[in-house]
N, C-alpha and C positions, 0 to 999 in steps of 0.2 A: 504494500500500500504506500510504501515510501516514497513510488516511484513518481507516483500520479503529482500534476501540479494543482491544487484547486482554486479555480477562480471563484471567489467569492460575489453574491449578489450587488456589489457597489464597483467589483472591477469588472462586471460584465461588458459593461458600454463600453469601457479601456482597454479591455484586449479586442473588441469587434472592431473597434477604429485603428488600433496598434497590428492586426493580423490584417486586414484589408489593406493598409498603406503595405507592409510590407511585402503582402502575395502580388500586388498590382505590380512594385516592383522586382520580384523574383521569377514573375512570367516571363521578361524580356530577356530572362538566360544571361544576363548582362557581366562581364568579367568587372567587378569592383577592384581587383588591386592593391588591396590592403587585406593583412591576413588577419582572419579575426579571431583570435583567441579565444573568446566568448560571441554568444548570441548577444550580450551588451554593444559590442561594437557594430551590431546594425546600425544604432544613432550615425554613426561618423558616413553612412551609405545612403540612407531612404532620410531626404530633409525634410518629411511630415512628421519623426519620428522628435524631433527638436520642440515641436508644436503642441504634440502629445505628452512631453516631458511636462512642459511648463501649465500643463490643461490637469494632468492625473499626476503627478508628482513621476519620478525617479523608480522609486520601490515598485511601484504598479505596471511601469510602464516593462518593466526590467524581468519583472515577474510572468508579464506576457509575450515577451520575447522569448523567455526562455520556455513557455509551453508552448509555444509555434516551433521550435526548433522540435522538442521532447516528444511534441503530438505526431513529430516527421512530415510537418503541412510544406518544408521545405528544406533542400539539401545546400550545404557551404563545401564547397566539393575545393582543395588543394591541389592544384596540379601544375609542375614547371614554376613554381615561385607565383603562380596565377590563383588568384579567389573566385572563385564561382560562385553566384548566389542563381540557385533554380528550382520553381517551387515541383513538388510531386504532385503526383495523380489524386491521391491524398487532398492535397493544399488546391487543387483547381476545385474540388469538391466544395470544398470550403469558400473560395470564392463567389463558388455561383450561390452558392447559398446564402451568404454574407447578403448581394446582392440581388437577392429574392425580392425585395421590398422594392426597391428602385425599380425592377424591373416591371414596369404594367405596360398595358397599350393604353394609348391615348384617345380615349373615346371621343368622337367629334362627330359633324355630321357625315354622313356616309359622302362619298365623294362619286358615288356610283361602281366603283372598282373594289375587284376581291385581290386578297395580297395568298398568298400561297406558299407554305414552307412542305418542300420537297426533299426527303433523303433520304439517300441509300450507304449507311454508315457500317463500316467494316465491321464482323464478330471482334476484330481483338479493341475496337474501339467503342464497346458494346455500353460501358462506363457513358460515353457521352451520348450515347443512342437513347439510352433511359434517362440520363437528366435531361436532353432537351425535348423527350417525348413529353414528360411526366412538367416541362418548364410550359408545354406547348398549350399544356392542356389547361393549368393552373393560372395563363393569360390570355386565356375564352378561346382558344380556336376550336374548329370544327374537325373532329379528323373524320377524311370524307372514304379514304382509301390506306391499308396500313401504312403509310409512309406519306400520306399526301395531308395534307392541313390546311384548314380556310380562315378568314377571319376579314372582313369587311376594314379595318381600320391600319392605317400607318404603323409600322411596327420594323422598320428594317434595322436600325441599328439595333434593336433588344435582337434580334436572332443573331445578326453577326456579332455580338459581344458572348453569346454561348457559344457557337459555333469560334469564335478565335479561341476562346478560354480553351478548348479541347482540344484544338488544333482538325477541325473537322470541317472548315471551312471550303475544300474541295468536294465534299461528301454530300453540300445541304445547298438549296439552291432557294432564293427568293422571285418569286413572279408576283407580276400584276396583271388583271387578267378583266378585261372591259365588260366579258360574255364568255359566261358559262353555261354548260346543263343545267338540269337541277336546279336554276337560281332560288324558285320556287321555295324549296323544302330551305334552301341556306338563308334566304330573308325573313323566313320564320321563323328558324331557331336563333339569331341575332333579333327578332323584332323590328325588324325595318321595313320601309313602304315602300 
C-alpha cells in the first residue's frame, strides 16, 4: 500500500490541471535536454507548471508530478546524454478523459449539412477505436453503420483532437455531406425540421 500516491479531495483540481499541462506537453515526444533527476524537474520543462506552483503551492504540485510519473501516464526515457519526455498509452487515456468536459458539440442552428465520422481503426489500435466510439456516442452522434456516425452540428476539431491524441488520424475520416438517405429517420432522432 506504500506504493500508491493518494491525492486527497483539495488536491484533486491540482493534479487534473498539473497532469493535463504536462501530458499536452509529453505528446509532442519532445527531446527536453536537461536530465531530470526527479519528476520535480518537470517545473524547469512544461512553463504552466511555474503557474500551478504559485496557484496550489510546491508540496501539491510536486506531489502530483510524482503520481503522473508513479501512475506510468508518462515515460522520461535517457538516451545519448538526451531526455525524452513521452507520455504512454496509459497517459493518452488520461488525457482524453481529462478533457471529457471541454469536449461537446456546439449546438447551433442546423446549417442544413450532416458532418460524419468515418473509421476503420487497426485491432492493435483497438484502445483508441473504443475511446472515440464510446467519445462519439457520449457527444450525441448517430451511429448509423458500425463505423459510420452522424451528427447534424460543427464538431471537426473535437474529433481531430481524439483522433491526434491516439495517433489515429489516418484511420478516421470527417465529411460533410448536403444529402443523404434516411434524412428522415436522422432529423428525428436530433429533433430538427
Amino acid at each position: 500500500m506504500g506504493n500508491n500516491i493518494k491525492i486527497l479531495g483539495y488536491e484533486k483540481e491540482a493534479f487534473k490541471e498539473v497532469a493535463k499541462a504536462v501530458l499536452r506537453y509529453a505528446i509532442l515526444g519532445l527531446v527536453v535536454g536537461i536530465f531530470l533527476t526527479s519528476p520535480t524537474g518537470l517545473s524547469k520543462i512544461v512553463p504552466e507548471l511555474i503557474k500551478l506552483r504559485k496557484k496550489y503551492g510546491d508540496r501539491v504540485v510536486d506531489k502530483s508530478l510524482n503520481k503522473i510519473v508513479k501512475d506510468r501516464f508518462i515515460k522520461i526515457i535517457e538516451k545519448n546524454g538526451e531526455t525524452t519526455l513521452k507520455i504512454t498509452e496509459k497517459g493518452k487515456v488520461r488525457l482524453v478523459n481529462f478533457n471529457i468536459d471541454t469536449i461537446k458539440i456546439r449546438e447551433s442552428c442546423w446549417d442544413g449539412q450532416w458532418r460524419f465520422v468515418i473509421f476503420d481503426i487497426p485491432e492493435k489500435r483497438r484502445i483508441a477505436r473504443d475511446v472515440l466510439r464510446e467519445k462519439l456516442k457520449e457527444i450525441g452522434f448517430i451511429q448509423i453503420q458500425k463505423s459510420v456516425w452522424a451528427c447534424p452540428y460543427e464538431c471537426e476539431e473535437e474529433i481531430d483532437f481524439i483522433a491526434s491524441v491516439y495517433d489515429a488520424e489516418p484511420y478516421v475520416n470527417y465529411i460533410i455531406a448536403k444529402k443523404i438517405d434516411h434524412e428522415k429517420y436522422l432529423k428525428s432522432k436530433f429533433n430538427l425540421k
